[in-house]
N, C-alpha and C positions, 0 to 999 in steps of 0.2 A: 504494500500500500504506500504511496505517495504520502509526502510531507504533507502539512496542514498550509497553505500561504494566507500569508496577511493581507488580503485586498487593499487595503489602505497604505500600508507600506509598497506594495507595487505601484498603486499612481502615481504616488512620490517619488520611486524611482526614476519611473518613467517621466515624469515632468523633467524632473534633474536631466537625465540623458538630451530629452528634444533643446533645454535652456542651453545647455552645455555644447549641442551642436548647434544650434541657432549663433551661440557666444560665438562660435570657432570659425562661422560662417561671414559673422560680421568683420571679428579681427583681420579676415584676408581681404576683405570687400574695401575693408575704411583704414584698416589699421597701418602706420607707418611710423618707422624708428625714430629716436629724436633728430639723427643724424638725416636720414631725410627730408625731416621738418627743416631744419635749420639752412642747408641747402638751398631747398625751394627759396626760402627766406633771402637769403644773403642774394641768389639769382634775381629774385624781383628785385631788392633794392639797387642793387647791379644797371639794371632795366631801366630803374626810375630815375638813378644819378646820369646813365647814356642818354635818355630822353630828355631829361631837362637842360643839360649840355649841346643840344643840337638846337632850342630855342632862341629865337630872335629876340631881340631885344626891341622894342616897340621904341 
């Protein structure tokens, strides 16, 4: 004869796992290292010093 299971402890399980792959799902979608953040970063302002550099002066 099979164990007794705890209905209630399985949703919870299961919730846990779908949260968990949801989590894991998001981190590859959005997630980026600081060292990429900062990057991006320094490149726009990069951007934004070449572009105001090329303005006329009225």
């Amino acid at each position: 004869m099979a164990e007794p299971v705890n209905l209630n402890r399985f949703r919870k399980d299961q919730a846990r796992a779908e949260k968990k792959a949801r989590a894991n799902q998001n981190a590859v979608k959005f997630g980026r290292n600081k060292a990429e953040k900062q990057l991006d970063r320094s490149r726009l302002e990069n951007a934004k010093r070449d572009l105001d550099g090329h303005q006329n002066e009225p």
